[in-house]
C-alpha positions as CSV (number, residue, x, y, z in Angstrom):
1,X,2.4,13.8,36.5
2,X,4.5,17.0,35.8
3,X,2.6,19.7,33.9
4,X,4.6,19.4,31.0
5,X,3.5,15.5,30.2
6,X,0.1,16.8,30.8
7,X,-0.3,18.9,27.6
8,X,1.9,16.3,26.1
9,X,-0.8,13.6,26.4
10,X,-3.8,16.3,26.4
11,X,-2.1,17.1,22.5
12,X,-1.8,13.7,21.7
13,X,-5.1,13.1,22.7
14,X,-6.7,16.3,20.5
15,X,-4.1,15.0,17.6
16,X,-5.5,11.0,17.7
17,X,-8.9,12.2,18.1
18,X,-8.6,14.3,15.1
19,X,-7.6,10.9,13.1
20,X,-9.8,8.3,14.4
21,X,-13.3,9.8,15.5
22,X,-14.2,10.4,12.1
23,X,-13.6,7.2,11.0
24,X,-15.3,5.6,13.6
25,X,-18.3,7.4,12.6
26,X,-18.2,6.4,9.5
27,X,-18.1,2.7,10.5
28,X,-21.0,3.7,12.7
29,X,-23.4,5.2,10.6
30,X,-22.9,2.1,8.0
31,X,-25.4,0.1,10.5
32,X,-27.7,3.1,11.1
33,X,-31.1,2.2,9.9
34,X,-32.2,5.6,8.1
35,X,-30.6,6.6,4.8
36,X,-29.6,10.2,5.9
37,X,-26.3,10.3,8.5
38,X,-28.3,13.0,10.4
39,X,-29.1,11.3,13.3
40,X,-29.2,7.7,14.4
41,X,-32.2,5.7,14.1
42,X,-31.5,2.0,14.8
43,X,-29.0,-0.5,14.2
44,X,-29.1,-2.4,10.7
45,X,-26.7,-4.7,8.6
46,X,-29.3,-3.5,5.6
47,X,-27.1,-1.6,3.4
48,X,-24.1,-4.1,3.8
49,X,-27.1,-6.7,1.7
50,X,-27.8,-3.6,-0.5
51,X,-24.2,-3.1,-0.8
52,X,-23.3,-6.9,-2.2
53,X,-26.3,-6.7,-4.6
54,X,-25.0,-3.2,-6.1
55,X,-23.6,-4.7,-9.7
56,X,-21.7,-1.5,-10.5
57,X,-20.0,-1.6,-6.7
58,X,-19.2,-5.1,-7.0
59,X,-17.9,-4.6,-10.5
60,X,-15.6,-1.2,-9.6
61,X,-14.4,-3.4,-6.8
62,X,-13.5,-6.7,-8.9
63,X,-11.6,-4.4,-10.9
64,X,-9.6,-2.6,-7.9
65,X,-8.8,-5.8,-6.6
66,X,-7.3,-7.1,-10.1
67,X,-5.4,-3.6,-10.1
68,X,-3.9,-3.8,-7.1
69,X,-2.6,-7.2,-7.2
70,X,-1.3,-6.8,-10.6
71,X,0.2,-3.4,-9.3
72,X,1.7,-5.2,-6.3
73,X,3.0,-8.0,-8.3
74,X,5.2,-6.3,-10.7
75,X,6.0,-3.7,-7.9
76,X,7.0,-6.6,-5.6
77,X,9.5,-8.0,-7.9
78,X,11.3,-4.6,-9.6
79,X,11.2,-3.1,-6.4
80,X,13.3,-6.2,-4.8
81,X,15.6,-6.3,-7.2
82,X,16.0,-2.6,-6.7
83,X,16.9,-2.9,-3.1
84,X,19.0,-5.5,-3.6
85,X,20.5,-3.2,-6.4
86,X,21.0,-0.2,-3.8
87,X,22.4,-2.3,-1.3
88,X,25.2,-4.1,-3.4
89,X,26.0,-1.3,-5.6
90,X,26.0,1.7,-3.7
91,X,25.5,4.1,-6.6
92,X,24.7,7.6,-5.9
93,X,21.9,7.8,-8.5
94,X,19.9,4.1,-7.9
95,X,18.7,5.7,-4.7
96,X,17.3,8.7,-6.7
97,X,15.9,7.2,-9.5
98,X,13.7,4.7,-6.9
99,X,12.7,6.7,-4.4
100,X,11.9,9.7,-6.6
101,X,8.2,8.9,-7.0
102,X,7.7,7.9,-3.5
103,X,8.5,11.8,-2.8
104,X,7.1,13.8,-5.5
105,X,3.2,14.7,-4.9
106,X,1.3,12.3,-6.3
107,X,-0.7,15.0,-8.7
108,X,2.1,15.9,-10.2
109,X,3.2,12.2,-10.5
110,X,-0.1,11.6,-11.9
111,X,0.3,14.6,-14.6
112,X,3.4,13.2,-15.8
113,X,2.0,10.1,-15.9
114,X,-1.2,10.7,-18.3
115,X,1.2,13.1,-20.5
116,X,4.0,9.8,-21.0
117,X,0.9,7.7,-21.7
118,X,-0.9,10.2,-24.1
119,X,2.2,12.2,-25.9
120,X,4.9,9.3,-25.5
121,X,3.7,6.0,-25.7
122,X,0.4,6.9,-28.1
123,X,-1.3,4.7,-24.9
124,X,-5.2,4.6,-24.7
125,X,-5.8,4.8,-20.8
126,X,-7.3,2.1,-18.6
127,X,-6.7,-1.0,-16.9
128,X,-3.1,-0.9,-18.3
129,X,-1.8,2.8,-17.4
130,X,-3.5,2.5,-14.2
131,X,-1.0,-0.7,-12.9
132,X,1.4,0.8,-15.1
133,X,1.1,4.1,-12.8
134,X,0.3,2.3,-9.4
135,X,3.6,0.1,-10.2
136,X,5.7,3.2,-10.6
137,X,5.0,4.3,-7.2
138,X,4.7,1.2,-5.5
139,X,8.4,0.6,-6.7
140,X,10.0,2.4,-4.2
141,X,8.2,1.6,-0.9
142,X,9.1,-2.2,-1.6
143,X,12.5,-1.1,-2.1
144,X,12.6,0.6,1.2
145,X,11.6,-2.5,3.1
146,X,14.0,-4.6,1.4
147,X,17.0,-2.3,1.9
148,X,16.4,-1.6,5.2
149,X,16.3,-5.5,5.7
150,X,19.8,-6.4,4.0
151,X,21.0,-3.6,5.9
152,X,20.5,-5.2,9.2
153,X,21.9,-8.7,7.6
154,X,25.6,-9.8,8.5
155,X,27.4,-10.3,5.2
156,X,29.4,-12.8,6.3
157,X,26.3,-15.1,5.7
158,X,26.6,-14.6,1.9
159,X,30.4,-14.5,2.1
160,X,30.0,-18.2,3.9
161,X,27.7,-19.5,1.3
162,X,30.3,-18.4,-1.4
163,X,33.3,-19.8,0.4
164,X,31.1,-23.3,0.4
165,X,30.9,-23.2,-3.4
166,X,27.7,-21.7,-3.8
167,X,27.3,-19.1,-7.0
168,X,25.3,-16.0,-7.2
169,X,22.4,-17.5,-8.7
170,X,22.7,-20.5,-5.7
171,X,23.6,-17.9,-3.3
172,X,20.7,-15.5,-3.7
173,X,18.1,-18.4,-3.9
174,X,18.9,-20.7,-0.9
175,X,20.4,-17.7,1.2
176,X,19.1,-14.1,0.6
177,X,15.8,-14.8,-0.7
178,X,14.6,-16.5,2.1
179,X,16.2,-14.2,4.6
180,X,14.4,-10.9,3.0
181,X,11.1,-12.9,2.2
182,X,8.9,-11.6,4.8
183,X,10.4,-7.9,3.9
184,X,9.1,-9.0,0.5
185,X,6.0,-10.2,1.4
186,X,5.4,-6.6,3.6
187,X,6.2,-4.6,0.8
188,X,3.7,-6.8,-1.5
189,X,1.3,-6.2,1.5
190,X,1.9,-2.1,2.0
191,X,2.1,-2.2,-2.0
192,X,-1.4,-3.5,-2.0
193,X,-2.5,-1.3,0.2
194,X,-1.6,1.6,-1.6
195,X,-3.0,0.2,-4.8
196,X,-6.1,-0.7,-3.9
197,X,-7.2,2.7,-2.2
198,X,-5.1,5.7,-4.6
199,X,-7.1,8.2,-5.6
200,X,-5.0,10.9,-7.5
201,X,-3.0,8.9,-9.6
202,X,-5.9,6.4,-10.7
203,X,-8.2,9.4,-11.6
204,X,-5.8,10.9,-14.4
205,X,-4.4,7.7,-15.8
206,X,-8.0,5.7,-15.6
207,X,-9.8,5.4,-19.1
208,X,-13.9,5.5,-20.1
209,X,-16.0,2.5,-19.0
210,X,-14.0,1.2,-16.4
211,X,-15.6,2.0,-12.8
212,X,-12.3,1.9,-10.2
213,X,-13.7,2.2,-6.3
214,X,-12.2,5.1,-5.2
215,X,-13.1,6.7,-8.5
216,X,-16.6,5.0,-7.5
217,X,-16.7,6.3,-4.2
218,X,-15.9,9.8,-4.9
219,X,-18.9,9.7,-7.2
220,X,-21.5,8.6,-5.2
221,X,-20.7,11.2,-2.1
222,X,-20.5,14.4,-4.7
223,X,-24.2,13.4,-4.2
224,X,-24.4,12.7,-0.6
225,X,-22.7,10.6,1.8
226,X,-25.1,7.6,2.0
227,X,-24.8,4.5,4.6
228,X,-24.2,2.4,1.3
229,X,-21.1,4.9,0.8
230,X,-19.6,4.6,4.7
231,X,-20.8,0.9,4.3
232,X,-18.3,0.1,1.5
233,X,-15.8,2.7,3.5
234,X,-16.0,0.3,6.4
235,X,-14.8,-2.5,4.5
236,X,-12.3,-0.7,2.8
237,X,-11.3,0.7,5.9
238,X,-10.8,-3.0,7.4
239,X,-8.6,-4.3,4.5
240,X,-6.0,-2.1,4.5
241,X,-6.1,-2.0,8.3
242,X,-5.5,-5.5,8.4
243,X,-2.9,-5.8,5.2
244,X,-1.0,-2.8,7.2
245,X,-1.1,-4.8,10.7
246,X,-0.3,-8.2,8.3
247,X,2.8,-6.2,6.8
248,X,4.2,-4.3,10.3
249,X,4.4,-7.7,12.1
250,X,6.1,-9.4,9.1
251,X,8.8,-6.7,9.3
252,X,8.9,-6.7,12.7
253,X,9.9,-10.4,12.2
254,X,12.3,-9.6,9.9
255,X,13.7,-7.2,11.5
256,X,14.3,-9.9,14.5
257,X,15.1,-12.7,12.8
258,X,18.0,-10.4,11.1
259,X,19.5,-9.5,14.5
260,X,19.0,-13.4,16.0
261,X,21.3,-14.5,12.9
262,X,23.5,-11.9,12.8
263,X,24.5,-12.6,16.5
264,X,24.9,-16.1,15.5
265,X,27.4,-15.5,12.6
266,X,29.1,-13.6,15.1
């Protein structure tokens, strides 16, 4: 091995350990037996029992969970007809207007967001501006799964339904849809994802009285970092990792089953 591959994999190595030990400290110390993370004491699946008998946990979760699968919902199905949009039209602007809030820092999203709710729409916050908010940036990540997917389609597929008689409406339901479903479904998925964990944007659009996890979270370690805290990390933690895994092998699938038909066509 040359020196040059080396530091390569010696800064790789510094770069993933930066990422990952942390976390896997936190998923650690949620089955250590003592309730400061100063040293280890013994193993323990204690605070995961405290953690499901926490009311106010349980209840900030329930309402995460309804958040981001409303979110992901209505994100799912503007943001596909978005791509779809992009792709067939080709307008300059579409592209702009969608991927806009997937670029723009999410504190300033989140600004802009709690002034159009106050000053605008006269909108008291909670459970509505918060999937109102996580929808808006959702929006474009769908749509960026989506496009890339028709982009690697053959058009003479759709161009052979219509020559068979099919309409649009025929055309898009027996032909495209199913084609870009498991796009759709990963940016449902990745949509989730992002709902269920946001931060930023859910702290200036949230209302009074409704405890959100993260929200949650944040409180409970301004205090200190307790094993109930990395406890409810941990399974945070495991959701999305398995909703992202879930998501990358369903565009993966796409992404080959788009090839396998476009060589057929041919």
């Amino acid at each position: 091995m040359s020196r040059t591959n080396i530091w390569l994999w010696s800064a790789a190595g510094v770069i993933y350990a930066f990422l990952y030990v942390p976390l896997a400290i936190v998923v650690l110390y949620s089955f250590n037996d003592s309730k400061l993370n100063a040293e280890w004491v013994g193993f323990t699946l204690s605070w995961y029992k405290t953690l499901f008998q926490n009311t106010e946990m349980l209840t900030a979760a329930r309402n995460s969970l309804f958040i981001a699968l409303s979110a992901s919902f209505s994100a799912t199905l503007l943001g596909t007809m978005a791509g779809l949009a992009i792709h067939r039209y080709k307008l300059k602007v579409l592209p702009i207007l969608v991927f806009t809030p997937v670029a723009m820092p999410e504190i300033l999203l989140g600004v802009s967001l709690l002034l159009f709710f106050l000053q605008v729409l006269n909108l008291t916050l909670g459970m509505v501006s918060i999937i109102i908010a996580h929808t808006t940036f959702c929006i474009g990540f769908v749509a960026i799964i989506v496009r890339a997917r028709l982009q690697g389609m053959d058009e003479s597929i759709f161009e052979a339904a219509r020559d068979l008689g099919a309409s649009p409406w025929q055309t898009f339901r027996l032909v495209t849809l199913p084609l870009i479903m498991p796009a759709v479904v990963a940016g449902a998925l990745m949509s989730f994802t992002l709902s269920i964990d946001d931060f930023v944007i859910t702290f200036f659009t949230k209302g009074v009285g409704e405890p959100i996890l993260p929200i949650h979270i944040y409180t409970m370690i301004k205090v200190a970092v307790t094993p109930e805290v990395n406890a409810i990390s941990t399974l945070l933690m495991l959701l999305t990792l398995v909703m992202i895994i879930i998501a990358a092998k369903l565009e993966s699938h796409a992404s080959s089953s788009a090839n396998a038909t476009s060589r057929k066509a041919k």
